[in-house]
N, C-alpha and C positions, 0 to 999 in steps of 0.2 A: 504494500500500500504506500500510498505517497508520506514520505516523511525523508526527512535527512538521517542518512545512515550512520554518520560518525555516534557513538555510543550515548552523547554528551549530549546530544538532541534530540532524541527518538524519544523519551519522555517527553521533554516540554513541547515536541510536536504533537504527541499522542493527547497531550494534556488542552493543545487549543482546539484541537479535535472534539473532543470529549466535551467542550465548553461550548461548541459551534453547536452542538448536536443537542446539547441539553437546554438549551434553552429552548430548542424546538418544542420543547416539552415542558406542561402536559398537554396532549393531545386531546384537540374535542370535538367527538365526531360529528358529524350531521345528524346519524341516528342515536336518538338518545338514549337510546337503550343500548346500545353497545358501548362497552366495559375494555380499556386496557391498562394494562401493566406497564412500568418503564420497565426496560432490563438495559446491563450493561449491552454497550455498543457493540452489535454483531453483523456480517457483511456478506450481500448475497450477490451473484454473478450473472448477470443474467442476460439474456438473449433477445432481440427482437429491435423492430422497428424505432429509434430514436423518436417519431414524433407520434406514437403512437399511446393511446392511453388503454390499450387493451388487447390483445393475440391471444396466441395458444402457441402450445412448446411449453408452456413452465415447470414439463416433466425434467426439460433441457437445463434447469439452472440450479444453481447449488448454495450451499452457506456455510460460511465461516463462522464458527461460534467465536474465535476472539481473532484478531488484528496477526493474520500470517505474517506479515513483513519481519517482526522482531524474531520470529522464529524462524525464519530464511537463511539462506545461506548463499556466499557470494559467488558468481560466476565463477571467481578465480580461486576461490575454493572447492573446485570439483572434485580435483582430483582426490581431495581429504576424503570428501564424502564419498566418491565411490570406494576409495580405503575401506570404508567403515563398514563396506558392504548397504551401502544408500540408509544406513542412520545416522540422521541429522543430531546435532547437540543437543537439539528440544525434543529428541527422541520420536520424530515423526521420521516415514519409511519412503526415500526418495521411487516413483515408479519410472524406469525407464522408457514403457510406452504411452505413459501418460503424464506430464511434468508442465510445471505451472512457473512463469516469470512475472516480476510487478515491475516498474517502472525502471527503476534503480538497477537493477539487474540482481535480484534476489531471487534464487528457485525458493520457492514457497511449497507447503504440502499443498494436497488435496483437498479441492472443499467437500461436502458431505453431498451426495447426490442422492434421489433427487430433493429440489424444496418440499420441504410438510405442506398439505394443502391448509391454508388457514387465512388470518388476517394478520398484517405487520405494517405497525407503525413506518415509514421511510421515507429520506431525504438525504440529498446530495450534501447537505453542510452548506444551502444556499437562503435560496429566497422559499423555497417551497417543502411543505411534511403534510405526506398523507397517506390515506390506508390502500395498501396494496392488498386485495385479495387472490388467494391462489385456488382453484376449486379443485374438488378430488378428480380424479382424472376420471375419463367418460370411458365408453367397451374396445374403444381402439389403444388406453393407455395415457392418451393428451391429456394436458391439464391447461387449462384455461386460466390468464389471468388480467386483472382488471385493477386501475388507479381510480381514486375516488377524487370527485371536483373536477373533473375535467385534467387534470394532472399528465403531463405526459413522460415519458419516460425520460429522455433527457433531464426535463425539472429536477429528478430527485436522481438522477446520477453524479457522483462525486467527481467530477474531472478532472482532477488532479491524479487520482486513483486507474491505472492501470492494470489490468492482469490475463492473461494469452495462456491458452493452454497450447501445447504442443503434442503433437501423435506422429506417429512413424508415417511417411508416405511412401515408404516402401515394405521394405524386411524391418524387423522389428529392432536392429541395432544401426538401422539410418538414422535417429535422430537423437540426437546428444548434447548437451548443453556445454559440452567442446568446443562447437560447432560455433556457438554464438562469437559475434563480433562484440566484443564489451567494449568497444569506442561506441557505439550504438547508444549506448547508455550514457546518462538517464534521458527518457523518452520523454518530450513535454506535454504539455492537457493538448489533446486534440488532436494528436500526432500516433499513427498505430502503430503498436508495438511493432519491431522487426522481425522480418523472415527467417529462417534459420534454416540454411542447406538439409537437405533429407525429412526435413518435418512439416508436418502440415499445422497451420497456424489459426487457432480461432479466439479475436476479440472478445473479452467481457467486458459489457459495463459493471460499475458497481456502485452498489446503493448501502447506504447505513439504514440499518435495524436498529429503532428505540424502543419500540414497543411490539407486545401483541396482544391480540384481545384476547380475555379470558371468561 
């Protein structure tokens, strides 16, 4: 996630984060009857139409229960990690055919696939917080989901925040975090993440979680 990586700032970036986000909060919905929760800041990945306030695919996106970045590791430290047999220091299990980069150029774990269908407080850390709902998925497996207010997906994505999965587009030991150009790094808001020889590349945006209903 976006923050500065020297050690000596990754708090007090995490901390104005956490300050952007909280004041979004408390949330209050249109329908009165619906109930939520704050919870610490959690972050979801997701797929679809920038100006759209509503699609399907949200079997496609996933969630980070806390801030992957601090728990990443750096391009130029690959070759430690695959020492270690792909255990990371935070003790998450790096996957060769499936590997995740943030801006900075930090492999990060995996997020948790798929989203719980439900409702989630969310916002980009801008102008805009509102309820994302995710519905259970219908007979073909899709899950449908929907911003409330007119809200569109862009609105509540973080743009500063970066994160590209990476999959083999070939044989399963084409795509490696070897591979990457770390002059490439770090990627600006707006700008997509890079290519990387033997791998096929897919865009996340990404939204802060404050809340969800209970």
């Amino acid at each position: 996630m976006s923050r500065n990586i020297e050690k000596g700032n990754v708090s007090q970036f995490f901390l104005i984060i956490l300050s952007v986000v909280t004041i979004a909060f408390p949330y209050t919905p249109s329908n009165a009857q619906e109930t939520f929760k704050h919870i610490p800041v959690e972050y979801i990945v997701a797929l679809g139409d920038p100006n759209a306030s509503s699609g399907s695919g949200a079997q496609e996106w996933g969630l980070w229960h806390q801030d992957p970045g601090p728990r990443g590791c750096l391009l130029n430290n690959y070759k430690e990690l695959k020492a270690s047999g792909g255990i990371a220091p935070a003790q998450w299990k790096f996957d060769s055919k499936d590997w995740w980069l943030e801006e900075h150029g930090l492999i990060m774990e995996k997020p948790t696939f798929p989203l719980t269908p439900g409702k989630y407080v969310v916002t980009g850390g801008r102008e805009v917080t509102t309820v994302l709902t995710v519905y259970p998925a219908d007979s073909e497996g899709k899950e449908r989901w929907e911003l409330a207010n007119g809200a569109k997906l862009y609105d509540v994505t973080h743009l500063p925040c970066h994160a590209a999965r990476y999959t083999p587009a070939a044989n399963d030991n084409s795509c490696s975090p070897a591979m990457a150009q770390q002059t490439a790094f770090p990627v600006a808001p707006g700008v997509p993440m890079p290519s990387i020889n033997g791998c096929h590349k897919q865009d996340y945006a990404v939204l802060f979680v404050i809340g969800v209903a209970v």
